[in-house]
PDB file of N, CA, C and O in Angstrom:
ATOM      1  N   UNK A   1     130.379  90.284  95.997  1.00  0.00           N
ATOM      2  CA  UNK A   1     129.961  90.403  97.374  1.00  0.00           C
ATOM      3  C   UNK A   1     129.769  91.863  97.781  1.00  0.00           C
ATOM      4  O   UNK A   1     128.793  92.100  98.493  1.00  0.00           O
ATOM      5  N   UNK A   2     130.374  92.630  97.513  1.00  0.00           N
ATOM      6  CA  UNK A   2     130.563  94.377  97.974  1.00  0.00           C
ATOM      7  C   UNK A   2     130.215  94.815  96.547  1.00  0.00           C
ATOM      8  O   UNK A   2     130.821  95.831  96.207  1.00  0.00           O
ATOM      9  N   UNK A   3     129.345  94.272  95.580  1.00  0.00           N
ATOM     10  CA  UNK A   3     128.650  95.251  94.283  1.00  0.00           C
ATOM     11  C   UNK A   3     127.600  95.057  94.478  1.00  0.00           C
ATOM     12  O   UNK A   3     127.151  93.950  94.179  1.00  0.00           O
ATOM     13  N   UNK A   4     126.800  95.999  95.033  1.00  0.00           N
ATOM     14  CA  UNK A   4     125.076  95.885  95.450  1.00  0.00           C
ATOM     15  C   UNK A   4     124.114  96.694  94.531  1.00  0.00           C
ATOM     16  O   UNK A   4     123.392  97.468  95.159  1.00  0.00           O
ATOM     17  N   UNK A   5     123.977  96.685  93.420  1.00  0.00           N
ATOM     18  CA  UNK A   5     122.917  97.535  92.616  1.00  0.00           C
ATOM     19  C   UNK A   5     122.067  97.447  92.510  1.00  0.00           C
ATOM     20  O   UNK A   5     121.525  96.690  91.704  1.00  0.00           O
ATOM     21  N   UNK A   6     121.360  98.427  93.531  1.00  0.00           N
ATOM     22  CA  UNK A   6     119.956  98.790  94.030  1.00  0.00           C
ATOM     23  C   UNK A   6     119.206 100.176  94.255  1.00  0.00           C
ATOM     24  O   UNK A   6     119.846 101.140  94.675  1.00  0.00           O
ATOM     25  N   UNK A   7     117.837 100.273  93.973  1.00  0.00           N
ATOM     26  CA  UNK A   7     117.455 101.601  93.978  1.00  0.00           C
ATOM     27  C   UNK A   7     116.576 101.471  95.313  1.00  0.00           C
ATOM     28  O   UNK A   7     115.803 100.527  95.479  1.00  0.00           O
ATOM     29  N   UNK A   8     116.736 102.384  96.148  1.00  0.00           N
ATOM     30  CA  UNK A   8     115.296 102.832  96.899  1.00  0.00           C
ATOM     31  C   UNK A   8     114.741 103.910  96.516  1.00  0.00           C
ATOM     32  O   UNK A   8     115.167 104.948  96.010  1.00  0.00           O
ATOM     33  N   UNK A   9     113.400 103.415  96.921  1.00  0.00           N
ATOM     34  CA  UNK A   9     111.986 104.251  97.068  1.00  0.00           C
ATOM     35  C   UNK A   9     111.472 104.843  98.059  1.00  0.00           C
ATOM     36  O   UNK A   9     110.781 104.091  98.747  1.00  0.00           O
ATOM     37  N   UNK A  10     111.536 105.989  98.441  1.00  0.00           N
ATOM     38  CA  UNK A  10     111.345 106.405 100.265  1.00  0.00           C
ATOM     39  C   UNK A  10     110.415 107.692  99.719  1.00  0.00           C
ATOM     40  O   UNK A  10     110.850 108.746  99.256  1.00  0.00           O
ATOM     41  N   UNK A  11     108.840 107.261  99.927  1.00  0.00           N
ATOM     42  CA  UNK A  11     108.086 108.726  99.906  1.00  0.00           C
ATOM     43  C   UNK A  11     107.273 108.509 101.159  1.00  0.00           C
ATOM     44  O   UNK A  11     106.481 107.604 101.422  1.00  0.00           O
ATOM     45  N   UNK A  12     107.740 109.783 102.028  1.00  0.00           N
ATOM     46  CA  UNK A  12     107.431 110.057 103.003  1.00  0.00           C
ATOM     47  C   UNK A  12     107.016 111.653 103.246  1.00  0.00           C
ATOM     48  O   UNK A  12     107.484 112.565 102.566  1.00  0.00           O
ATOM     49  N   UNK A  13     105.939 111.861 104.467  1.00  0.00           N
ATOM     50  CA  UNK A  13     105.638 113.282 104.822  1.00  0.00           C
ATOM     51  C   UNK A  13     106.490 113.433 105.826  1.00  0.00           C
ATOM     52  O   UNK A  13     106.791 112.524 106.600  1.00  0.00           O
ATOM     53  N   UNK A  14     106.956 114.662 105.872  1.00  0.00           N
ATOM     54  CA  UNK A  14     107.652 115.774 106.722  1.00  0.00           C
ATOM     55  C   UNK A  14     106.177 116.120 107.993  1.00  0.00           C
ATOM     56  O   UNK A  14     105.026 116.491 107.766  1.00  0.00           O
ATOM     57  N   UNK A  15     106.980 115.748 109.493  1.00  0.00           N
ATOM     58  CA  UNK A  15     106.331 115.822 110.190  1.00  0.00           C
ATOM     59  C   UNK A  15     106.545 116.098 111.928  1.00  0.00           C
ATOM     60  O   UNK A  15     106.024 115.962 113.035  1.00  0.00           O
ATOM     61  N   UNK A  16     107.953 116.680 111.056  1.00  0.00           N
ATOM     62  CA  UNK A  16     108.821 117.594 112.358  1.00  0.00           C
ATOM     63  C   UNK A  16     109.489 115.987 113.448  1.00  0.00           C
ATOM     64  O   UNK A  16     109.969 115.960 114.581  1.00  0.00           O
ATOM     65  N   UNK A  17     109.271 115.092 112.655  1.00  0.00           N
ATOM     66  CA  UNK A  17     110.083 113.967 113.196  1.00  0.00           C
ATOM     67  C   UNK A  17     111.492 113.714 112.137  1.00  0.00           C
ATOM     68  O   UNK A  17     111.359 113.785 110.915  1.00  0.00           O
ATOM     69  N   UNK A  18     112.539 113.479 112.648  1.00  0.00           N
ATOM     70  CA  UNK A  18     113.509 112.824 111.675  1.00  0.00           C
ATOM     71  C   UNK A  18     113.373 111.749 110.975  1.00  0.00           C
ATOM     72  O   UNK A  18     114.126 111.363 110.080  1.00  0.00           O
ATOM     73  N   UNK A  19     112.470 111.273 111.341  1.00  0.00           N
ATOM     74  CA  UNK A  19     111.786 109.889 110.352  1.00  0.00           C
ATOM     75  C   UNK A  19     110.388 109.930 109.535  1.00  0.00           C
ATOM     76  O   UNK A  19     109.998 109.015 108.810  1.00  0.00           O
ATOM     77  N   UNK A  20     109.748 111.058 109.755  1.00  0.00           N
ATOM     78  CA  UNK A  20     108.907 111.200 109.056  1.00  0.00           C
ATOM     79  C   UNK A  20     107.646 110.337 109.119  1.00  0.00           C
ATOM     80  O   UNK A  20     107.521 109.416 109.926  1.00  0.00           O
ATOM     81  N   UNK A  21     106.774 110.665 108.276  1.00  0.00           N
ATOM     82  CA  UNK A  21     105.989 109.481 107.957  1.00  0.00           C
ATOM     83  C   UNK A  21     106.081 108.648 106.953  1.00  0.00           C
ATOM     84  O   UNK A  21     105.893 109.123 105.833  1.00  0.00           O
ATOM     85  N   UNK A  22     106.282 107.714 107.035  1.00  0.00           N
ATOM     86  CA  UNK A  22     106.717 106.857 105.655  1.00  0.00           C
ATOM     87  C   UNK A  22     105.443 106.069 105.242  1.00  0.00           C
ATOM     88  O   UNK A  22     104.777 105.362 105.999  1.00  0.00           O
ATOM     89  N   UNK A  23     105.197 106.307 103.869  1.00  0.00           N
ATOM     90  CA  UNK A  23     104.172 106.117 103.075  1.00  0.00           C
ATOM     91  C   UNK A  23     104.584 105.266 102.232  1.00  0.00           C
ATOM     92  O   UNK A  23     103.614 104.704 101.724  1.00  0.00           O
ATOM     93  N   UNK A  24     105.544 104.898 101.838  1.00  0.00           N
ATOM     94  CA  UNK A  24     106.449 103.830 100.573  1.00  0.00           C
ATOM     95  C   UNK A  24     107.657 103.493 101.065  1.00  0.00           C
ATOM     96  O   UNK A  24     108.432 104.436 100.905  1.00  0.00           O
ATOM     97  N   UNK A  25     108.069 102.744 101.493  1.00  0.00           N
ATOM     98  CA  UNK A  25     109.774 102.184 101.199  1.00  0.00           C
ATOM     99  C   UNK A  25     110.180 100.890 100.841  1.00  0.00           C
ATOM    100  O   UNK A  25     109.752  99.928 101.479  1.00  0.00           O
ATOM    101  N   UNK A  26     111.077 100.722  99.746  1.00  0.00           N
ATOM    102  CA  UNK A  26     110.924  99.243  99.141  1.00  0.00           C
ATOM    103  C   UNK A  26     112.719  99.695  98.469  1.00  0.00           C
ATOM    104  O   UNK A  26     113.108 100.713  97.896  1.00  0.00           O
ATOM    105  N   UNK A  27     113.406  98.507  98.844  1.00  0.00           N
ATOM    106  CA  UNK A  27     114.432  98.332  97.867  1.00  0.00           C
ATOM    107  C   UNK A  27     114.677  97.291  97.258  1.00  0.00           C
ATOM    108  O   UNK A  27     114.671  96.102  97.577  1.00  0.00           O
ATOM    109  N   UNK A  28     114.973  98.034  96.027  1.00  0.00           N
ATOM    110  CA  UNK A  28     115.112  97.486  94.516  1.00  0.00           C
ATOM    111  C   UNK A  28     116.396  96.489  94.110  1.00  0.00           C
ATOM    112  O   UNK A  28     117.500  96.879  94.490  1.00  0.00           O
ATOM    113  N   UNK A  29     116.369  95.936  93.783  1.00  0.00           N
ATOM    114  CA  UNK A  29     117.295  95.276  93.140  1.00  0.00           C
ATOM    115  C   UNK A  29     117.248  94.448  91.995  1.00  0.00           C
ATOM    116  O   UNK A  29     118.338  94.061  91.574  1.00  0.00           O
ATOM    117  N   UNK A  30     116.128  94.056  91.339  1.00  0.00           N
ATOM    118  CA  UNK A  30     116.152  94.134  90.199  1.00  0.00           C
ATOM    119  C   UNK A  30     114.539  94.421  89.386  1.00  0.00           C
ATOM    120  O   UNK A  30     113.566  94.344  90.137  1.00  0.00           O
ATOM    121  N   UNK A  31     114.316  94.686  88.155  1.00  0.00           N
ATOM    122  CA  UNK A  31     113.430  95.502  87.798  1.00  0.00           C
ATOM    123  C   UNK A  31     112.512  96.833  88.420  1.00  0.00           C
ATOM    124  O   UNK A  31     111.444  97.162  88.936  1.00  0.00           O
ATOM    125  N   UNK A  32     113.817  97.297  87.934  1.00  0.00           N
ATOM    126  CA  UNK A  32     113.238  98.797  88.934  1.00  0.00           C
ATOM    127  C   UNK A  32     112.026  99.540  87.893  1.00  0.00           C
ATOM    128  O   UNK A  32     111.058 100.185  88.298  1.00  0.00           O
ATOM    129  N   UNK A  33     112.443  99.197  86.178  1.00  0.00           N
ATOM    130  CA  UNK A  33     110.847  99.584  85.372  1.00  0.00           C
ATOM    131  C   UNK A  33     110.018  98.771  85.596  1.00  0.00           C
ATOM    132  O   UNK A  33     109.247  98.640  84.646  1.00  0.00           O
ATOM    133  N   UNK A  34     109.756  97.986  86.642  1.00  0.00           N
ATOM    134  CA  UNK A  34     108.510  97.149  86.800  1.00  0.00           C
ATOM    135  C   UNK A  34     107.297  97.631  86.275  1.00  0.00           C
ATOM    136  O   UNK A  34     107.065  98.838  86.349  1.00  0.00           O
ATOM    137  N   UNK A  35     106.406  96.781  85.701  1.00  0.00           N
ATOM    138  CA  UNK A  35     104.754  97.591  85.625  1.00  0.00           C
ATOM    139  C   UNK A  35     104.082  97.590  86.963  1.00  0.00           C
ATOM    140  O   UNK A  35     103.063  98.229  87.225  1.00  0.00           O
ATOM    141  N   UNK A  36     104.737  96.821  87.782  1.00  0.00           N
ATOM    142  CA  UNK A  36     104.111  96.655  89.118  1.00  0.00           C
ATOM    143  C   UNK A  36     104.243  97.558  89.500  1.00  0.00           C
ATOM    144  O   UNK A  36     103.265  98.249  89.785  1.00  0.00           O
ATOM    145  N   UNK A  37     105.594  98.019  89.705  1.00  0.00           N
ATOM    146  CA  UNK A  37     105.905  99.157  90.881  1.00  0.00           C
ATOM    147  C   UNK A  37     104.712 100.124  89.837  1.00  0.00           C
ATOM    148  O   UNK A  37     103.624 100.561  90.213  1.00  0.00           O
ATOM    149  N   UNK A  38     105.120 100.214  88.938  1.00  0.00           N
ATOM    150  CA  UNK A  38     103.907 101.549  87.916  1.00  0.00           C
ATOM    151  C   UNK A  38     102.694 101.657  88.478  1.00  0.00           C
ATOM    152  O   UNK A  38     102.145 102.600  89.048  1.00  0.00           O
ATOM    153  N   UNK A  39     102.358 100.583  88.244  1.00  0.00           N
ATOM    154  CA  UNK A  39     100.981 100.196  88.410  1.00  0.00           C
ATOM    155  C   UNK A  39     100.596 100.449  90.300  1.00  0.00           C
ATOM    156  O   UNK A  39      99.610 101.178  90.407  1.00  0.00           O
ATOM    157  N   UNK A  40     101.040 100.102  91.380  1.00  0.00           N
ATOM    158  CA  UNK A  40     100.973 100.655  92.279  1.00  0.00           C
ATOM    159  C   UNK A  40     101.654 102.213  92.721  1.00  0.00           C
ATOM    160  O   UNK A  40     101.132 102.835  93.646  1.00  0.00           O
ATOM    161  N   UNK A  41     102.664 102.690  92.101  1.00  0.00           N
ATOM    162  CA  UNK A  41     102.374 103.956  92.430  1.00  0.00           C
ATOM    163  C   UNK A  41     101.992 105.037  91.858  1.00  0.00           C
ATOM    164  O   UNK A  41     102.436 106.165  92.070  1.00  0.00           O
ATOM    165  N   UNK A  42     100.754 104.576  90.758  1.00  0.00           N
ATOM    166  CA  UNK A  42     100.354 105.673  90.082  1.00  0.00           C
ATOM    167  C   UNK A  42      99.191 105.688  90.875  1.00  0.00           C
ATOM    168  O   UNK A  42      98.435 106.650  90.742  1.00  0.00           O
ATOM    169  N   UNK A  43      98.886 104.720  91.745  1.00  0.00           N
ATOM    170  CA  UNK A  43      97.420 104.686  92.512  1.00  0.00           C
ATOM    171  C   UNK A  43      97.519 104.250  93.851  1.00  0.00           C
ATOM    172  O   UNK A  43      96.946 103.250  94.283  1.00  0.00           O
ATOM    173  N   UNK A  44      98.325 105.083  94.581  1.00  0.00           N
ATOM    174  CA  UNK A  44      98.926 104.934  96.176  1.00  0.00           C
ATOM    175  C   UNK A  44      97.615 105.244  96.840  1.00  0.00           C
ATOM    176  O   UNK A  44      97.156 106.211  96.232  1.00  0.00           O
ATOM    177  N   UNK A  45      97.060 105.000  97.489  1.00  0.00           N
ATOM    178  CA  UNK A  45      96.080 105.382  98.894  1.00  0.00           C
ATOM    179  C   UNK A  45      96.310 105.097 100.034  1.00  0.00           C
ATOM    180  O   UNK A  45      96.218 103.901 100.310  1.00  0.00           O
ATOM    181  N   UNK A  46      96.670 106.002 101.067  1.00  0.00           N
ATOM    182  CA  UNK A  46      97.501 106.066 101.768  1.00  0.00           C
ATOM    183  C   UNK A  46      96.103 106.508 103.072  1.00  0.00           C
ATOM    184  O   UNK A  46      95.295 107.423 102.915  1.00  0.00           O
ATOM    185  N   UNK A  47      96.148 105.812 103.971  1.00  0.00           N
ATOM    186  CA  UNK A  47      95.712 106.157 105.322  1.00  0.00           C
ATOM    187  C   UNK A  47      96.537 106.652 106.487  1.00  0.00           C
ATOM    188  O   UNK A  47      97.196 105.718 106.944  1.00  0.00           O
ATOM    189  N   UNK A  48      96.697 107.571 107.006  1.00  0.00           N
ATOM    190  CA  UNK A  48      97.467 108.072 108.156  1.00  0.00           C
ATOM    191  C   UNK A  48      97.099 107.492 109.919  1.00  0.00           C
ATOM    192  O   UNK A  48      97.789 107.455 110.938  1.00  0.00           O
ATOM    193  N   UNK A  49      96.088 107.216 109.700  1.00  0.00           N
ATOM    194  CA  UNK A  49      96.473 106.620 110.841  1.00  0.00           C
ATOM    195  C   UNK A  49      96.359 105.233 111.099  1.00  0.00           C
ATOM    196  O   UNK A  49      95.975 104.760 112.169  1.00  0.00           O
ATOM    197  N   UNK A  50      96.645 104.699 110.265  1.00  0.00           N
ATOM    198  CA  UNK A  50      97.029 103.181 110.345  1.00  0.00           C
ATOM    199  C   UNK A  50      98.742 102.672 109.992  1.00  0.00           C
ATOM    200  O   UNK A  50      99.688 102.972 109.264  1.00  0.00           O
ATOM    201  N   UNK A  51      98.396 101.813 110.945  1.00  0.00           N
ATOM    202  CA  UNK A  51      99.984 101.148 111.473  1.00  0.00           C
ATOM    203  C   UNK A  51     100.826 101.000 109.993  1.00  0.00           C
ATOM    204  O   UNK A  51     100.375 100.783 108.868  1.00  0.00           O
ATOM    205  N   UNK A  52     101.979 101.169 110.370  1.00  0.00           N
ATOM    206  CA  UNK A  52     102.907 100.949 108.811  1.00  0.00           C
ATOM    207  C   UNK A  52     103.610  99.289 108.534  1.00  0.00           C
ATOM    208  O   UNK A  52     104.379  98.646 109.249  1.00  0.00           O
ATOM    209  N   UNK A  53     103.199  99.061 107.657  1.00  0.00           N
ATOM    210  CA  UNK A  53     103.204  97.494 107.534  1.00  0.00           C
ATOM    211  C   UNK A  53     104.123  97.009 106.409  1.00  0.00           C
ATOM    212  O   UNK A  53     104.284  97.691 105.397  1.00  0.00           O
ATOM    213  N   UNK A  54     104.810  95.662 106.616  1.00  0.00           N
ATOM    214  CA  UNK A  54     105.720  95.312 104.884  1.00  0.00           C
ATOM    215  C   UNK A  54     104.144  94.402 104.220  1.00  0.00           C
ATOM    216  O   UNK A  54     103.161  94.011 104.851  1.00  0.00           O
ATOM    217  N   UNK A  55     104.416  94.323 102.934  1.00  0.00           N
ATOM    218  CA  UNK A  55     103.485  93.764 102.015  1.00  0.00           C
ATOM    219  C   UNK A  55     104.735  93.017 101.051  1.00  0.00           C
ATOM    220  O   UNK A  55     105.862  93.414 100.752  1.00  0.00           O
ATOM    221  N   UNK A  56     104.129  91.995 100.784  1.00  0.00           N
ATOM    222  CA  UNK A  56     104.817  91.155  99.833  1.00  0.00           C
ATOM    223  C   UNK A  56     104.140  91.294  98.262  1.00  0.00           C
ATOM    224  O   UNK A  56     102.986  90.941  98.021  1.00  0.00           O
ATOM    225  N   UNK A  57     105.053  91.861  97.258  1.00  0.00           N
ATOM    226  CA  UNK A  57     103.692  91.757  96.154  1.00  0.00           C
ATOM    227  C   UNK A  57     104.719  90.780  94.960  1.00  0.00           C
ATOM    228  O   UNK A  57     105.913  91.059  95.065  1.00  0.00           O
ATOM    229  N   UNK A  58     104.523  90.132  94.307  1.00  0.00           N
ATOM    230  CA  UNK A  58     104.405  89.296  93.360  1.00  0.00           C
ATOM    231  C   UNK A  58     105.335  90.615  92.051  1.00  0.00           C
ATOM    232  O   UNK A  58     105.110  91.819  91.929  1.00  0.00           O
ATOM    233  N   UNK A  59     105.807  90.205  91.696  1.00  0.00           N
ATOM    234  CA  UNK A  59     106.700  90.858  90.776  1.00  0.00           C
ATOM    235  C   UNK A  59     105.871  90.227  89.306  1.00  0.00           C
ATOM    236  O   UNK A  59     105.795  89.034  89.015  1.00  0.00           O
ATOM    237  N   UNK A  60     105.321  91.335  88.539  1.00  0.00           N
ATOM    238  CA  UNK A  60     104.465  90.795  87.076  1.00  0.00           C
ATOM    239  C   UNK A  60     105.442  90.202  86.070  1.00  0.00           C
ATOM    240  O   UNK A  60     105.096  89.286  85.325  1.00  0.00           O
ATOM    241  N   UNK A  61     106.666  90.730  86.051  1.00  0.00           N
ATOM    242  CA  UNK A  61     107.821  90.302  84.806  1.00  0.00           C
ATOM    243  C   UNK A  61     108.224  89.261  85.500  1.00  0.00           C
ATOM    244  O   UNK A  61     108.905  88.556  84.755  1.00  0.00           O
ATOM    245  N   UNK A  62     108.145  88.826  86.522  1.00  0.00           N
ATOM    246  CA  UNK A  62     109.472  87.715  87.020  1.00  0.00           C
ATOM    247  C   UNK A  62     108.234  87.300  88.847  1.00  0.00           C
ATOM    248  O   UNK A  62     108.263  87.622  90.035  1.00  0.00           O
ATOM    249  N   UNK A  63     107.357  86.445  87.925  1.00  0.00           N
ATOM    250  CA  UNK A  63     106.553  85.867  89.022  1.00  0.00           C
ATOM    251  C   UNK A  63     106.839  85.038  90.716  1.00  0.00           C
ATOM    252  O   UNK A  63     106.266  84.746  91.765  1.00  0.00           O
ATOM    253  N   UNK A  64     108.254  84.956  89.951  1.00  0.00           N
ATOM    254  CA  UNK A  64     108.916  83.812  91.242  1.00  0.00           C
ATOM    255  C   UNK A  64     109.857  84.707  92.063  1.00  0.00           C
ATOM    256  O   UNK A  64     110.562  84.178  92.922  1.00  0.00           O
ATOM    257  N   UNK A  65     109.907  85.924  91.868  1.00  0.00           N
ATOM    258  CA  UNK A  65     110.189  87.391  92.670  1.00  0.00           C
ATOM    259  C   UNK A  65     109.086  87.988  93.618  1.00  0.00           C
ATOM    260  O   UNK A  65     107.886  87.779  93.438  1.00  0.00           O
ATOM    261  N   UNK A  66     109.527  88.649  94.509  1.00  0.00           N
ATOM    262  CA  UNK A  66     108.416  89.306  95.279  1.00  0.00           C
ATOM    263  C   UNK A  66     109.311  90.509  95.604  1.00  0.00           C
ATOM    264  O   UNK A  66     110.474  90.359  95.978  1.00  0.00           O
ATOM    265  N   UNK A  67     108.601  91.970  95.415  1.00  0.00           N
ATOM    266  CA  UNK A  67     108.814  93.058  96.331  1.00  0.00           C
ATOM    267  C   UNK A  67     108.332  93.470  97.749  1.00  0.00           C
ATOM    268  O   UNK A  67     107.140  93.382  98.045  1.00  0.00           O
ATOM    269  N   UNK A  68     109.425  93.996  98.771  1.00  0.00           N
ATOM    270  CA  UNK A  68     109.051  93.703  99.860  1.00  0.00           C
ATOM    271  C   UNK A  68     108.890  95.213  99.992  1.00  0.00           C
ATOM    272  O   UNK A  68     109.906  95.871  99.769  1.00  0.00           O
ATOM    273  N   UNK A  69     107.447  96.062 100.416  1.00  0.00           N
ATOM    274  CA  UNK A  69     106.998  97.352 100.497  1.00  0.00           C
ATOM    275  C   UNK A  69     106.507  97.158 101.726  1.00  0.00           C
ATOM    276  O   UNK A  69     105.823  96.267 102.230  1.00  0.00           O
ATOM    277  N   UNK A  70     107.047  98.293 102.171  1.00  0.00           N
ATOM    278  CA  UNK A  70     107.509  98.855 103.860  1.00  0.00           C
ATOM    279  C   UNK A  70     105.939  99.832 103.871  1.00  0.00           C
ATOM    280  O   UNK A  70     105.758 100.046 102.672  1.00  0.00           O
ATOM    281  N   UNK A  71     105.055 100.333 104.459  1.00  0.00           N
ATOM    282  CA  UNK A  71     104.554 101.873 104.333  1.00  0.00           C
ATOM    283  C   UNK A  71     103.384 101.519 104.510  1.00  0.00           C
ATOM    284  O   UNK A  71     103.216 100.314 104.323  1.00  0.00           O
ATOM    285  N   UNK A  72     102.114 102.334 104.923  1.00  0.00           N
ATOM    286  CA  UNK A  72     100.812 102.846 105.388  1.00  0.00           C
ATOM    287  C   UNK A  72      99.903 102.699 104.202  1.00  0.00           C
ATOM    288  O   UNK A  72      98.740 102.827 104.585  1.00  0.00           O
ATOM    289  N   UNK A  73      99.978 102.486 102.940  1.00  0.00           N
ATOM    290  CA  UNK A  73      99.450 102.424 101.618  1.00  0.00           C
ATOM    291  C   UNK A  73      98.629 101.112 101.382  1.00  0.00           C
ATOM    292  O   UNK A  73      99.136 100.034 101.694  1.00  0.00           O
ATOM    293  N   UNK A  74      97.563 101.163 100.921  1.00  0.00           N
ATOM    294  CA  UNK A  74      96.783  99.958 100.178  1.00  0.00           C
ATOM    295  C   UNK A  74      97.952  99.762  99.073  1.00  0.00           C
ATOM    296  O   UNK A  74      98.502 100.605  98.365  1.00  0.00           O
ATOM    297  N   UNK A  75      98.120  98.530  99.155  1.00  0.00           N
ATOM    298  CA  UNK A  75      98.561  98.170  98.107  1.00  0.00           C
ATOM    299  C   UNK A  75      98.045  96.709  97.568  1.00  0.00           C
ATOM    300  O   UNK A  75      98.398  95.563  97.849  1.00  0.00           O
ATOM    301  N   UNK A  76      96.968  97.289  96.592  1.00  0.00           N
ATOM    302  CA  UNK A  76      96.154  95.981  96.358  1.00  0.00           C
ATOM    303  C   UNK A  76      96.689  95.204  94.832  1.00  0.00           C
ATOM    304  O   UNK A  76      96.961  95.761  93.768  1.00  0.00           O
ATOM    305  N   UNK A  77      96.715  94.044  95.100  1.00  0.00           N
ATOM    306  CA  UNK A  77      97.078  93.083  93.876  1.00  0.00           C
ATOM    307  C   UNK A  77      96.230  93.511  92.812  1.00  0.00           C
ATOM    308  O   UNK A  77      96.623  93.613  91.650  1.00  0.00           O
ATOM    309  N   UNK A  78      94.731  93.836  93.309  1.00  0.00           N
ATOM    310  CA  UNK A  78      93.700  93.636  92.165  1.00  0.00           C
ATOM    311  C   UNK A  78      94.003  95.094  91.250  1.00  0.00           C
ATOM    312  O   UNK A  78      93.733  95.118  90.050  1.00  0.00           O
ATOM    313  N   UNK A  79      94.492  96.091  91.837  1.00  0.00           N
ATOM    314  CA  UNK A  79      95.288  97.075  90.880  1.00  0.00           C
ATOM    315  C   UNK A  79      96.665  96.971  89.909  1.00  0.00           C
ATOM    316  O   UNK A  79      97.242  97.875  89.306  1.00  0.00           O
ATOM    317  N   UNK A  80      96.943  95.685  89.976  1.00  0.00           N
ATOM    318  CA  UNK A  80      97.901  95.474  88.779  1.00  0.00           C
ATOM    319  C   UNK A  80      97.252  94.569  87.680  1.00  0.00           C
ATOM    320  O   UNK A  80      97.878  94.298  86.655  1.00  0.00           O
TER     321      UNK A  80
END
């Protein structure tokens, strides 16, 4: 119950706010070497002025998983 092993992902711009702009945030808890996560953040495209949204994406090793990504980024299926 109190052993939580998990990684976050927080890439954000510095923007003289304490919260920044957040461009990625997603926590991990299991397959953190995903090819997914790879595969979307080797090819982030990021718009600034559009609203920051969660996306559900389909986990490639473990289909009946979904990662839940927080952030301003295309994050398109057809790139994995």
């Amino acid at each position: 119950m109190f052993d939580n092993d998990s990684l976050i992902q927080h890439i954000y711009l510095e923007n003289g706010t304490p919260e920044g702009i957040v461009l990625w945030y997603t926590s991990i808890s299991i397959h953190e070497n995903s090819n997914t996560l790879k595969g979307l953040l080797g090819d982030l495209v990021c718009e600034l002025s559009k609203s920051p949204q969660t996306v559900d994406i389909q986990i490639e090793e473990a289909p009946e998983h979904t990662f839940a990504i927080y952030g301003m980024c295309e994050l398109s299926k057809a790139k994995l």
